[in-house]
N, C-alpha and C positions, 0 to 999 in steps of 0.2 A: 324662604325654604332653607332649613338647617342642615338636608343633606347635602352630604359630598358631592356625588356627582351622577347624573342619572342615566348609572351606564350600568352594567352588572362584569363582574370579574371574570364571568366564565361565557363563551357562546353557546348559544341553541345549536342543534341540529342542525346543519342545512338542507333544505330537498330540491328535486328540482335538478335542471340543466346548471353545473358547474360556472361556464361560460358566461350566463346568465347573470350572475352574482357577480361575474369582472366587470361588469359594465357593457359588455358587449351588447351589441345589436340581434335582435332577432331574425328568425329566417325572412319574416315577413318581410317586403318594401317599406321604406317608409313611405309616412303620407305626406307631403310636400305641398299639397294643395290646400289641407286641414288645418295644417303647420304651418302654412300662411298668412290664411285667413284670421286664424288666432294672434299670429303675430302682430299681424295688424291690429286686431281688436286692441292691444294693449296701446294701442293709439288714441285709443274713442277720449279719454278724459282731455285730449290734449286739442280736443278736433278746434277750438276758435282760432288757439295758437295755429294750427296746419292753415287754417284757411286763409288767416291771414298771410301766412308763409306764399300761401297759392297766390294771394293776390298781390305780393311784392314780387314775388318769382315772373309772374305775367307783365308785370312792369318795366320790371328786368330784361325778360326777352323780347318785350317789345323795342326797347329804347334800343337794345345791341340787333335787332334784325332792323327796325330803320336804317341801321349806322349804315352796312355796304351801300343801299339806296343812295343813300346821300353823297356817297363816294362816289359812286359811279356817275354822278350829277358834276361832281369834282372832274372828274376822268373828263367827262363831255365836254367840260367847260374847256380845260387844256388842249383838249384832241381839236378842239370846234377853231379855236382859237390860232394853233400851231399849222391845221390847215386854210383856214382864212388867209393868214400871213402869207404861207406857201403861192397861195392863186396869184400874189404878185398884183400891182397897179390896175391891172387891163383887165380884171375882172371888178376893180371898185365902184361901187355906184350899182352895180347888178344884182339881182333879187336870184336866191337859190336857184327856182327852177330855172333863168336864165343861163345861170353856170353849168349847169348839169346837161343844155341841151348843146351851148358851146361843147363842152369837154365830149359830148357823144360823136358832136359832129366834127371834131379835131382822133375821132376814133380812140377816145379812154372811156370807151365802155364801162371797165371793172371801177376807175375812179372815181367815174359820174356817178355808179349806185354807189361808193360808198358816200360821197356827198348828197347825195340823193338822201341818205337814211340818216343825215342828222340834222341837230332841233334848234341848233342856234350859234348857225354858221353865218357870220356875218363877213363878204367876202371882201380881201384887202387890211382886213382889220385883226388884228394878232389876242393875246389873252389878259381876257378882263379879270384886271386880278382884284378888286374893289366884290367884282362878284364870287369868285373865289375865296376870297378870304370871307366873304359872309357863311357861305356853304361852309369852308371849313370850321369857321366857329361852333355853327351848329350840330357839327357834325362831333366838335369837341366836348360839349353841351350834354349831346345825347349818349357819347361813352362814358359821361363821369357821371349822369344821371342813371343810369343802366348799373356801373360799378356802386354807388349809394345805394340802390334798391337792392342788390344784390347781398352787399354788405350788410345791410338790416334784417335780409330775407337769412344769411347764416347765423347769423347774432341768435335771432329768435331758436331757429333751429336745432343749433347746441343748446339750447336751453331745454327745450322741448323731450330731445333724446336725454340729457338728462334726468330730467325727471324722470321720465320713465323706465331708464333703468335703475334709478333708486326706487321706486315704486316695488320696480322687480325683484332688485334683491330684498326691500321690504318683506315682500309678499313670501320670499324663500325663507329668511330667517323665519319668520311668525310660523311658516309650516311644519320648517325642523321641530317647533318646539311644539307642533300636533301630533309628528307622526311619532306612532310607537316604536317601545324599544324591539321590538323585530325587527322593523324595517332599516332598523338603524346599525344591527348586526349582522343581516343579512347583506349589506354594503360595504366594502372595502374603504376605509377613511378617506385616502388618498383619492377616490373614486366619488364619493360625493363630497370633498372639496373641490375637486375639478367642476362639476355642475355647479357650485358657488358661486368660484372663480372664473377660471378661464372660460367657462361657456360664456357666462354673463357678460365678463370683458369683450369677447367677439361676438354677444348680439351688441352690446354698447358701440362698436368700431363699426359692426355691417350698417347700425341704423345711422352712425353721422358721415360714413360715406356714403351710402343711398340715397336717403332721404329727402338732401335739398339736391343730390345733382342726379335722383332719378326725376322727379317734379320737373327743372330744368332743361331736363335732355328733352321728355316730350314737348312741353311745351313752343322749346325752340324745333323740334322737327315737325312741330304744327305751324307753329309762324314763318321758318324758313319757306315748307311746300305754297305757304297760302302766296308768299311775294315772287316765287320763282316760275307758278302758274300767272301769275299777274305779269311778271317779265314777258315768258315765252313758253306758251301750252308745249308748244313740240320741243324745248330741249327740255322741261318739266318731264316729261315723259320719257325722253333719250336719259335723263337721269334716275327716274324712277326702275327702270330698267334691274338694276343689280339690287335694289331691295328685296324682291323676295329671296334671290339666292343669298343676301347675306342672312337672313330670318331663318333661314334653313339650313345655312353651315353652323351659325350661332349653336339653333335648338340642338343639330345634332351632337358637335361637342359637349354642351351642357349636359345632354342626356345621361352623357357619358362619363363624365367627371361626377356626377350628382353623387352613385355611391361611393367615393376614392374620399368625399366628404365626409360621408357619415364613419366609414372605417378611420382619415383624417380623425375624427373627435372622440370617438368612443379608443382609440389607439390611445391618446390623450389621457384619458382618463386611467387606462390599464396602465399604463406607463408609471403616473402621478402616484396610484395606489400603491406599487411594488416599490416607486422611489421611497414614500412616507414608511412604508413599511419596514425597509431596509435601514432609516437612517432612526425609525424608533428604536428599534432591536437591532444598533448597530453593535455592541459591547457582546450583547449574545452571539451574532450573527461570529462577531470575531473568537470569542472563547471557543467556540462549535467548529471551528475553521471552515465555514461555508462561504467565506470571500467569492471563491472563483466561481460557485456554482452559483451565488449573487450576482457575480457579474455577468456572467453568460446569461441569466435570465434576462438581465438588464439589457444584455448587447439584441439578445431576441426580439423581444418587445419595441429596443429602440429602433432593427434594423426593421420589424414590421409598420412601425408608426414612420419612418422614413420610407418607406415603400410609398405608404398612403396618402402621405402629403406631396410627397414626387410625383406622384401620380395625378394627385388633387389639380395640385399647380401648375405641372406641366399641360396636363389634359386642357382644363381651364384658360392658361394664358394663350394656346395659340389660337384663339378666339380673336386678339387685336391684332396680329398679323395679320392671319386670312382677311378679317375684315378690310385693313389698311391695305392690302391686295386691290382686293373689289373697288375700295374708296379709289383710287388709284388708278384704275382702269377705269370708273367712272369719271374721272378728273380730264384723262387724255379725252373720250370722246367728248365731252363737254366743251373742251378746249378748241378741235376741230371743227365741229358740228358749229360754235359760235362766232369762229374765223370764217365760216365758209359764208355764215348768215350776216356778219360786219361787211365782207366782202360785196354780197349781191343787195345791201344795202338795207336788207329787213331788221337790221338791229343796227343800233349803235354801239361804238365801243364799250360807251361807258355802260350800258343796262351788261355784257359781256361781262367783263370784269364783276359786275355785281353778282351776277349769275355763279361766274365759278365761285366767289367769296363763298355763295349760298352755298351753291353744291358742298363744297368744304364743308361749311357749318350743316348741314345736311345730315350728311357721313360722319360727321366726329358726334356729333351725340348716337347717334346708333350703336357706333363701337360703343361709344361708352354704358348705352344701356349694357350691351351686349359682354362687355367686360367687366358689368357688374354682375352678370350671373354667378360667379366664383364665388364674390363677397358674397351674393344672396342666399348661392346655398350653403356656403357655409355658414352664414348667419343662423340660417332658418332652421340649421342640422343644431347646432349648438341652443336654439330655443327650444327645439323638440323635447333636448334632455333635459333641461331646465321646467320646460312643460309635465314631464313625466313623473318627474319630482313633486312639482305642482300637484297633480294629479296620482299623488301614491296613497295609498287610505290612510287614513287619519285615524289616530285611537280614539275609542268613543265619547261621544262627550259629555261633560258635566253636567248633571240634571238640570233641567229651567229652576224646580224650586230643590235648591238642594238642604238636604238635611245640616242644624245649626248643633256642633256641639257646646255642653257647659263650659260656663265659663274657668275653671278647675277640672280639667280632663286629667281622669285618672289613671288612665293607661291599660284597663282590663282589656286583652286580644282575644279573642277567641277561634279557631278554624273550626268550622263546621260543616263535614264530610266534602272537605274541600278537592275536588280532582283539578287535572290541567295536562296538556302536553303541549310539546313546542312544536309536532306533526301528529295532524290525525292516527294516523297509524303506529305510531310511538307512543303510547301512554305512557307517562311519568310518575305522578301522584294521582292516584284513588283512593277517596274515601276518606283523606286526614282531617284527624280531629286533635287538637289542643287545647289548653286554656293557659294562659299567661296570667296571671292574678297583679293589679297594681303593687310594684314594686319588685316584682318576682324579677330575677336572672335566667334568662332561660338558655341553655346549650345548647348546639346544636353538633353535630359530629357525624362524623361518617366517610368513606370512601370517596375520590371525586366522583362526581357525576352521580350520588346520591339525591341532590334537592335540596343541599341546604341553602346555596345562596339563591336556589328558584325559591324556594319557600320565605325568604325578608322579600326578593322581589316585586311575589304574588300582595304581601304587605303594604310596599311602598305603592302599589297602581302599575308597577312596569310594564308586566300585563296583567291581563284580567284573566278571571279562573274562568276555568270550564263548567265547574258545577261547583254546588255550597257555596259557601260564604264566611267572607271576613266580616268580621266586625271590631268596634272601638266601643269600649263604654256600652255596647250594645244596639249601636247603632251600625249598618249594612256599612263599610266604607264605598260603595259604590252609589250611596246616596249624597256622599259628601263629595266637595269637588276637592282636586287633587291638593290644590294649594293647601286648603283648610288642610287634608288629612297631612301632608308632607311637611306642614308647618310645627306639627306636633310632632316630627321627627329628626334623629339625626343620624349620620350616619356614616363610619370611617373604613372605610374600604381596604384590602388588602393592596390594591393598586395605587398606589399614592397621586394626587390629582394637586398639582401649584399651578397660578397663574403669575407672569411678570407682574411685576411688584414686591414692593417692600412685604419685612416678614408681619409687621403688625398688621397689615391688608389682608396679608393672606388668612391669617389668625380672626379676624373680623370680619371675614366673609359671609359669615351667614346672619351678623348683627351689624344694621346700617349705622346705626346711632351707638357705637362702643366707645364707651370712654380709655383713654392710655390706661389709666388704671385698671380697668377690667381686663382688658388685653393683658397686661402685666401679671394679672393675678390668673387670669385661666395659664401662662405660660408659666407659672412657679407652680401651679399645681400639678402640672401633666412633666414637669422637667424639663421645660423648653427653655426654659427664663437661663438655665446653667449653662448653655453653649452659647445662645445670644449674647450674654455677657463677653465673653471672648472675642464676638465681631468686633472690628472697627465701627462698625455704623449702628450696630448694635440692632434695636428694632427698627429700625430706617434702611437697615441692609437688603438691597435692591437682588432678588433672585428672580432667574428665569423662567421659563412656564415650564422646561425640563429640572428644573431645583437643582442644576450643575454644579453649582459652588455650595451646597450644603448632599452630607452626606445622605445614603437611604434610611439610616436608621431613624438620623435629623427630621428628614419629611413625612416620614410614619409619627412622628413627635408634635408635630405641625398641624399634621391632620387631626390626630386626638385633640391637641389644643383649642385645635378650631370647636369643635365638636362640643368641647366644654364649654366653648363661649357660649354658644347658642341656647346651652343648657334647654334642652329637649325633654318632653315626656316621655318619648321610647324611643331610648337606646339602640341601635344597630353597631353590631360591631365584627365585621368580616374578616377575621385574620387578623386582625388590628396589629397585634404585636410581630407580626413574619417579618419584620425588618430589624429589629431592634435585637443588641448583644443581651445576655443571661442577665448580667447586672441591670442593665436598663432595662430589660421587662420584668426586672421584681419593682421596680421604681414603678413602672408605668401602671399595672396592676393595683400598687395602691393606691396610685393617681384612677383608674379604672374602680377601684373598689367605693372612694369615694361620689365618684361620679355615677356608679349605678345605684347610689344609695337613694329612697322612694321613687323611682324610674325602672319601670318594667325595661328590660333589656334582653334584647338577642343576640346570642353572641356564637358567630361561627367558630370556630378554630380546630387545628391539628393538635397542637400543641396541648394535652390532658393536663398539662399543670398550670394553665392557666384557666380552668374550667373546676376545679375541685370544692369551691366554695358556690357553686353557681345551686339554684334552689332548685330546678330542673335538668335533666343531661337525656336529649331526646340522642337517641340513635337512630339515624336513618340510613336505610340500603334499598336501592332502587325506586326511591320515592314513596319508602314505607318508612311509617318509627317501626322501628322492629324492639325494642327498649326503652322505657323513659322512666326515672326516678334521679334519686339525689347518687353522690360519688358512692356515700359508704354502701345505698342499697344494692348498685350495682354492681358494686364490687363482689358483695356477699350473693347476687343471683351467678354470677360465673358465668353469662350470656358472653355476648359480643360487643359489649363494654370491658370485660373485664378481660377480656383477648387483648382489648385493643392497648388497654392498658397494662398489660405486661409485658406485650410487643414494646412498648417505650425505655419501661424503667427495669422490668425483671431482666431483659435479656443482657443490657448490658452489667449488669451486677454476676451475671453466671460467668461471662467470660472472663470478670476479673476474677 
């Protein structure tokens, strides 16, 4: 595609709620369960990787929920051992319950049950460390086998969220480039690069901290409960005890944080917009002296979006306190309850010691589901807007069989009783009719907000008409798809558009396969070629995507250049020359004059002296031609052409 850039110079109308257009949220809740579920779904391509993630994860917490078991088997063996040795000579050679009925009948009661309650007290005999160091190996065994599955289990995992948030931003870019220029004016810049950006980065951050340690947290709070019912049903249950109230302190701060999120992101974005905005039009911003009232919009906005995330955060994080609260008072009676049970001999120490391990392991994935609420809804709030995006309408699309122009397209335009507005209830253009004949210059002129650059607009597809019709060669351009018809166009805007890059790049933008020479020759014909000379680096001279190191007049020179390369069937030329000094636009003009030679051309402009050779001079006022013939005819009807042109050149002649 030979045009510039497919933006229009001037905006639509807005209608509608103001607020609406910052990016803000509506009055409505979000939906958060919708918003989920979707998010999820953008999982589905990935689901073999997840499963198998599920089943190293389950591996994982199998091996690490073994492990206290096995400790506490360690613990027994110490504890069994250290009171063996204790009983001293006069109990060696004697079988457990012989000890136990001694020590009742020597009146140690409490000692007897705790000897009473374990498994491999061999009395007189101290700690089998042969058996010990086996238990420990395996026990060393099954935490580095737990830490490998683990490690595989994240490996895959980052992989997995990656993809899928390239996938996403895939799916974003490809949409930018469906949805129409409405929706794209109707949006603050800085405002839908934030949905790009930062939302995307924080669903990318919520899904690789979720993803493998929310898997993990349940898993292990299923394997934990299943071995600590196996241990001991009633301190299982002494422990279960503060799970619902942590379930219920969670939800209710969650609740509560949910919208400090969604203001959190949408803040973000308003923010982003007025910063982009501020540092495009920083030069105007400063000439204007609206510094201070910048900055105070700036301090507004910033101290709002600080409210929100202070809020977000603070609400949010004390979620792992309370919890570690609850965990914690869960811990002491667990502690007691399994003292009193070591004591009366129904448990042994070591399943004790396992048990709190558990309880611990317990209570720390709960927090941690529970402390991922904040990432989740923040996550989920930043996909909403990313979703909405997703889901903004799409300009219509390219016919299935779309119409094939000749191979030598001539350039005949025609409107025909073409109407359009950019609100229902705003009408613009009714009823226009033109004809552009191959090779014709056509003018266009008028007051802002006239029509003129909505009328190349409605040409290029920017949008589509209300009623009538375009045509090319005589074909409907809405039979043709937009490529085809944009490819036979070019087009240099009043707003000058570089990207980083050399100047020869920029110059060959819209022809992949330009040779040096071509490049060199389109920039000696438009005048470009006489300042490049002067760089150091010459066509290799690196500028930025604001063309900082080349002047404006330079990158209005730039842009014709390009323009020429492409060498286009129909010309678009919007202001072309509004940067350029008096001497350089008599240069440029005849660089222009050749360049619209057999190329039908539209050419916007103020400027009447660069319009006086042009083969048509339509005059439009309120999205009417209210006039249209050549300079001399118009001159000689005395209408609103020849106002306009005395307003230029007569008045200042009177005053000298």
């Amino acid at each position: 595609m030979s045009a510039q850039q497919n933006a229009p110079t001037r905006r639509p109308p807005r209608g509608g709620n103001p607020m609406m257009s910052m990016g803000m949220p509506g009055e409505k809740s979000t939906n958060f369960k919708a918003s989920g579920v979707r998010f999820l779904r953008e999982l589905r391509p990935e689901r073999f990787k997840i499963v198998l993630v599920l089943v190293l994860s389950v591996a994982s917490v199998f091996l690490a929920v073994v492990g206290p078991k096995l400790l506490g088997r360690a613990t027994n063996l110490i504890f069994d051992g250290y009171v063996g040795k204790r009983l001293g000579p006069q109990f060696s050679g004697m079988t457990q319950d012989q000890v136990v009925e001694a020590l009742r009948a020597a009146g140690q009661d409490t000692f007897a049950s705790t000897v009473a309650g374990m498994t491999g007290l061999v009395p007189g005999q101290g700690i089998d460390f042969g058996a010990l160091r086996g238990v420990l190996a395996v026990v060393v065994l099954v935490y580095v086998g737990s830490f490998l599955f683990g490690w595989a289990q994240g490996r895959i995992t980052a992989g997995v969220v990656q993809r899928v948030v390239r996938r996403l931003r895939g799916d974003v870019e490809a949409k930018i480039g469906r949805l129409p220029l409405s929706y794209v004016d109707s949006q603050p810049r800085g405002e839908l690069l934030s949905r790009v950006t930062n939302d995307i980065d924080n669903v990318a951050q919520t899904l690789q901290q979720t993803l493998s340690q929310l898997i993990t947290a349940v898993l292990t709070v299923i394997g934990v409960l299943v071995m600590m019912f196996w241990i001991s049903p009633l301190l299982a249950v002494v422990a279960l005890v503060t799970v619902p109230l942590s379930m219920l302190v969670a939800a209710m701060i969650a609740k509560r944080s949910r919208p400090q999120f969604v203001r959190q992101w949408a803040g973000t974005g308003e923010l982003n917009a007025h910063i982009e905005e501020m540092f495009t039009g920083h030069t105007l911003v400063t000439v204007f002296g609206r510094q201070q009232e910048a900055a105070q919009t700036f301090a507004e906005r910033n101290e709002k979006l600080y409210d929100a995330s202070f809020k977000a955060q603070f609400i949010s994080g004390t979620i792992q306190p309370a919890l570690g609260f609850l965990a914690n008072l869960n811990y002491v009676i667990v502690a007691v309850v399994g003292g009193l049970r070591v004591a009366s001999g129904t448990m042994t120490l070591g399943d004790v010691q396992a048990f709190i391990q558990y309880s611990r392991q317990f209570t720390q994935p709960i927090t941690q589901i529970a402390s991922m609420a904040n990432l989740l809804q923040s996550g989920i709030a930043s996909a909403e807007r990313v979703f909405e995006l997703l889901d903004a309408p799409e300009q219509t699309p390219d016919p299935e069989r779309p119409a094939a122009l000749d191979e030598h397209v001539a350039g005949r335009v025609a409107f025909e009783h073409v109407a359009f507005s950019y609100s229902p209830d705003k009408p613009l253009i009714e009823d226009l009719s033109l004809v552009a004949e191959p090779g014709q210059t056509i003018a266009i002129i008028g007051p802002t907000g006239a029509g003129k650059t909505t009328l190349v607009n409605l040409l290029m597809r920017f949008y589509e008409v209300d009623g009538g019709r375009i045509t090319l060669d005589g074909t409907d351009v809405r039979d043709l798809t937009r490529d085809a018809l944009r490819s036979e166009m070019g087009m240099v805007l009043q707003d000058t558009w570089l990207f980083g890059g050399t100047i020869a790049e920029n110059i060959a933008y819209g022809v992949d396969d330009a040779t040096h020479e071509q490049i060199v020759a389109a920039a000696e014909a438009t005048h470009v070629d006489r300042f490049v000379r002067t760089l150091p680096d010459g066509y290799d001279t690196v500028i930025d995507d604001e063309g900082a190191n080349v002047s404006a007049g330079e990158k209005q020179l730039l842009t014709i250049a390009r323009a020429f390369l492409a060498d286009p069937t129909i010309l678009i030329l919007d202001e072309a020359t509004s940067s350029v000094d008096t001497r350089t636009e008599v240069l440029v003009q005849q660089a222009m004059n050749a360049l619209r030679h057999g190329r039908t051309s539209f050419v916007i402009a103020h400027r009447l002296s660069t319009i006086r050779d042009a083969d048509t001079i339509l005059v439009m006022e309120h999205g009417s031609i209210v006039e249209q013939g050549s300079h001399e005819r118009l001159l000689e009807a005395g209408g609103a052409y020849a106002r306009l042109y005395e307003s230029q050149f007569a008045a200042p002649v009177a005053q000298e």
